[in-house]
C-alpha positions in Angstrom: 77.3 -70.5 19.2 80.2 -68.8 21.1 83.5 -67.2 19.5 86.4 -68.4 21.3 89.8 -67.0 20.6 92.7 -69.5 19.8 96.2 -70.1 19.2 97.5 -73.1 17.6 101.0 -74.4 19.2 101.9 -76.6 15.4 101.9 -73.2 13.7 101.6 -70.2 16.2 98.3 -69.0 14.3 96.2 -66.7 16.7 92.3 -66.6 15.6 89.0 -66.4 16.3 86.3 -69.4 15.6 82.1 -69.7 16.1 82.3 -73.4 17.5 79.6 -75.7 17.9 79.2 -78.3 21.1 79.4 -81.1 19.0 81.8 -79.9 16.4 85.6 -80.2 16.9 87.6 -76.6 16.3 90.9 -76.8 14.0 93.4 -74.4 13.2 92.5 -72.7 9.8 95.6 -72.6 8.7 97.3 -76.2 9.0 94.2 -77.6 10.1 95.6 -79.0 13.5 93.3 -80.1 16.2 95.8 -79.6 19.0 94.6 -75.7 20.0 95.0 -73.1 23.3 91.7 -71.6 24.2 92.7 -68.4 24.7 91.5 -65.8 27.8 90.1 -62.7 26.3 88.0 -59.3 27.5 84.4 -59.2 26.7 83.5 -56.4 24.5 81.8 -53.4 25.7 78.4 -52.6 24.4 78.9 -50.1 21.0 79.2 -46.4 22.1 80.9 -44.9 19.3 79.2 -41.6 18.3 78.0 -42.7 15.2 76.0 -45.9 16.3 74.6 -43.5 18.8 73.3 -41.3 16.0 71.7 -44.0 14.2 70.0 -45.9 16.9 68.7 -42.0 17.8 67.3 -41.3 14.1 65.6 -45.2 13.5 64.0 -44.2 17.1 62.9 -41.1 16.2 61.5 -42.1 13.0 59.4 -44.9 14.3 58.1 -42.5 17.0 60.1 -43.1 20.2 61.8 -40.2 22.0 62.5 -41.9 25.2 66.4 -42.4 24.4 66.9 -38.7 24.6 67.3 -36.8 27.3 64.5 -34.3 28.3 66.7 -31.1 27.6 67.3 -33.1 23.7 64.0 -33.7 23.5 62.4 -29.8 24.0 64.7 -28.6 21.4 63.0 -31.0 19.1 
Protein backbone atom coordinates (compact mmCIF):
# COMPACT_ATOMS: atom_id res chain seq x y z
CA UNK A 1 0.00 0.00 0.00
CA UNK A 2 1.43 3.54 -0.76
CA UNK A 3 1.29 6.69 1.58
CA UNK A 4 0.28 9.60 -0.36
CA UNK A 5 0.23 13.06 1.07
CA UNK A 6 -3.03 15.14 0.78
CA UNK A 7 -4.74 18.33 1.28
CA UNK A 8 -8.34 18.57 1.48
CA UNK A 9 -9.76 21.98 -0.35
CA UNK A 10 -13.53 21.72 2.06
CA UNK A 11 -11.25 22.12 5.17
CA UNK A 12 -7.52 22.93 4.28
CA UNK A 13 -6.49 19.68 6.28
CA UNK A 14 -2.85 18.53 5.12
CA UNK A 15 -2.24 14.63 5.86
CA UNK A 16 -0.85 11.59 5.07
CA UNK A 17 -3.00 8.28 4.21
CA UNK A 18 -1.99 4.26 3.38
CA UNK A 19 -4.59 3.95 0.45
CA UNK A 20 -5.71 0.89 -1.17
CA UNK A 21 -6.52 0.54 -5.13
CA UNK A 22 -9.80 -0.26 -4.58
CA UNK A 23 -10.57 1.86 -1.55
CA UNK A 24 -11.60 5.58 -1.94
CA UNK A 25 -9.28 8.17 0.38
CA UNK A 26 -11.34 10.86 2.50
CA UNK A 27 -10.21 13.61 4.47
CA UNK A 28 -10.00 12.51 8.23
CA UNK A 29 -11.17 15.35 9.44
CA UNK A 30 -14.64 16.23 7.64
CA UNK A 31 -14.53 13.15 5.84
CA UNK A 32 -14.70 14.86 2.24
CA UNK A 33 -13.91 12.84 -0.81
CA UNK A 34 -12.93 15.83 -2.83
CA UNK A 35 -8.82 15.71 -2.10
CA UNK A 36 -5.29 17.17 -3.75
CA UNK A 37 -2.70 14.51 -4.10
CA UNK A 38 -0.01 16.26 -3.00
CA UNK A 39 3.87 16.20 -4.69
CA UNK A 40 6.27 15.26 -2.00
CA UNK A 41 10.30 14.15 -1.65
CA UNK A 42 11.05 10.58 -1.07
CA UNK A 43 12.73 9.93 2.06
CA UNK A 44 16.37 9.18 2.24
CA UNK A 45 17.38 5.77 3.60
CA UNK A 46 17.98 6.16 7.75
CA UNK A 47 21.55 7.51 8.49
CA UNK A 48 21.17 8.91 11.72
CA UNK A 49 24.07 7.80 14.05
CA UNK A 50 22.14 5.85 16.22
CA UNK A 51 20.36 3.46 13.62
CA UNK A 52 23.91 3.04 12.42
CA UNK A 53 24.97 1.78 15.86
CA UNK A 54 22.27 -0.58 16.14
CA UNK A 55 22.25 -2.16 12.80
CA UNK A 56 26.32 -2.48 13.61
CA UNK A 57 25.73 -4.28 17.17
CA UNK A 58 22.59 -6.89 15.82
CA UNK A 59 25.36 -7.57 13.01
CA UNK A 60 27.98 -8.11 15.11
CA UNK A 61 26.21 -10.25 17.41
CA UNK A 62 24.84 -12.57 14.92
CA UNK A 63 28.47 -12.89 13.46
CA UNK A 64 28.71 -10.50 10.49
CA UNK A 65 31.54 -7.99 10.30
CA UNK A 66 31.19 -7.10 6.77
CA UNK A 67 29.36 -3.59 7.47
CA UNK A 68 32.50 -2.29 9.02
CA UNK A 69 35.24 -1.02 7.53
CA UNK A 70 38.55 -3.01 7.59
CA UNK A 71 40.48 -0.36 9.74
CA UNK A 72 36.93 -0.85 12.34
CA UNK A 73 37.19 -4.24 12.11
CA UNK A 74 41.16 -4.81 13.31
CA UNK A 75 40.50 -2.84 16.32
CA UNK A 76 37.96 -5.40 17.19
Amino acid sequence: MPLYDYECPACHHHFELLVRSSTTPRCPQCGSEELIKCVTAPSPPGKSAAIIKANRQRAAAEGHFSNYSAAERSKM
